[in-house]
C-alpha positions, -999 to +999 in steps of 0.1 A: +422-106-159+402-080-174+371-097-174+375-105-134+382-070-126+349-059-148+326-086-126+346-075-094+334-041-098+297-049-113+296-070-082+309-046-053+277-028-041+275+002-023+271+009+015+248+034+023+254+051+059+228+054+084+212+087+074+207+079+044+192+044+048+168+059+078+155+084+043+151+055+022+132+035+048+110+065+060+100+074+019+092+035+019+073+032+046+053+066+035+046+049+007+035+015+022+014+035+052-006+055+024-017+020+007-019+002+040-048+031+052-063+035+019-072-002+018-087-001+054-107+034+048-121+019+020-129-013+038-146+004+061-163+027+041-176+002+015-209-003+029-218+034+023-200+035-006-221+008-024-250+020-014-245+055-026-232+041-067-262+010-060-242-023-064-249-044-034-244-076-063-213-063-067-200-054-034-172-080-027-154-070-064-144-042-049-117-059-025-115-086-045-104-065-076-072-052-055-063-083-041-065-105-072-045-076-093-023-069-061-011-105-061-007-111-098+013-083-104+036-093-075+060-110-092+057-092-123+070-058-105+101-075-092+113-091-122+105-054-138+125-042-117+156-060-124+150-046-160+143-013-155+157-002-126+137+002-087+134+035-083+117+041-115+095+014-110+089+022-075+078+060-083+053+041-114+040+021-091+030+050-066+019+071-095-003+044-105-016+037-067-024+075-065-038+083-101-063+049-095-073+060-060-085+098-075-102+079-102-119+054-081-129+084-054-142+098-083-158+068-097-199+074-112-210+038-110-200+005-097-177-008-123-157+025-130-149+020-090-143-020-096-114-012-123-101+018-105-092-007-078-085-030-096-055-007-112-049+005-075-041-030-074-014-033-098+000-001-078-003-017-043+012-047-058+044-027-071+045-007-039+047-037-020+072-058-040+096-030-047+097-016-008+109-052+004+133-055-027+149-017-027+150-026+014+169-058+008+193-036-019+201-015+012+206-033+034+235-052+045+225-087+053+238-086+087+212-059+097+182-073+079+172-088+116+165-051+129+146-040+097+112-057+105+114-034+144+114-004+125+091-015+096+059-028+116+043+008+122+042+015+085+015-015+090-001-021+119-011+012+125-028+020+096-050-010+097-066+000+132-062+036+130-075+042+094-106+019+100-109+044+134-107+074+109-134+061+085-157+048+111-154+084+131-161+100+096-186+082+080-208+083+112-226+115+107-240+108+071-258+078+086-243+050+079-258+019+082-232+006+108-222+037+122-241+026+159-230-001+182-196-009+155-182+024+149-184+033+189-168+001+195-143+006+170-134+042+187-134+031+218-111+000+214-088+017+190-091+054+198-093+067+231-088+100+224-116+110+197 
């Protein structure tokens, strides 16, 4: 009898009102927006990038880094997470994301940038295992349907607005696709600038 009453209460979860799971979500999606336009202002900026540190061999590493450590560490992050606890993990993972972007914006050469994304990487991957998963904890299943509605600006914005912003501020130090590309890309994507 004991025992049932001890599961019974390591069982019952507890419901979060509104408020509070409109905080949760908008620190989450913070969080996901700030990786979401740091991978597309780098994507965008790459070309100048690589030609400043002289890598052109070594150009494609630098996505490739991120995505290959972003989808290995996947997995690992939720199953961390059951150990430790999400919100720790969650705030390592965004300590991690923002301690490897200042090292790879400060990054000398071509392979000091390569393993600062790569460790951005391991943060983006945490960041976006550990948002779904401390969403899903949240959550009550019947209102998962509505979550995605309120999740989708966190990324499709950032992918056409940050490119906008890196195009729009790499153009004056002459970069090599700054011309026909970057007016395109303001036009299409932002009217106003």
């Amino acid at each position: 009898m004991v025992a049932q009453a001890q599961t019974a209460s390591l069982t019952k979860q507890r419901t979060y009102t509104h408020r509070e799971i409109l905080e949760v979500m908008s620190g989450l999606m913070l969080a996901m927006l700030t990786s979401m336009i740091s991978t597309s202002v780098v994507g965008t900026a790459l070309p100048t990038i690589v030609g400043e540190l002289g890598g052109q061999d070594q150009y494609s590493w630098v996505a490739s880094a991120t995505m290959l450590t972003m989808t290995v560490s996947t997995p690992l992050w939720g199953k961390l997470s059951d150990l430790f606890g999400r919100k720790l993990l969650f705030q390592s993972a965004l300590g991690l994301f923002v301690a490897a972007s200042l090292v790879a914006g400060l990054s000398q050469d071509m392979g000091q940038l390569i393993a600062a994304r790569a460790v951005q990487g391991l943060g983006v991957g945490g960041l976006s295992a550990l948002s779904q998963v401390i969403l899903g904890d949240i959550v009550s299943p019947a209102s998962v349907a509505a979550t995605p509605a309120t999740w989708e600006p966190s990324s499709g914005s950032p992918r056409s607005r940050g490119r906008c912003w890196a195009g729009s501020s790499w153009t004056p130090t002459g970069w090599a696709g700054a011309g026909a590309s970057t007016w395109w890309c303001r036009s299409r994507w932002c009217p106003s600038s």
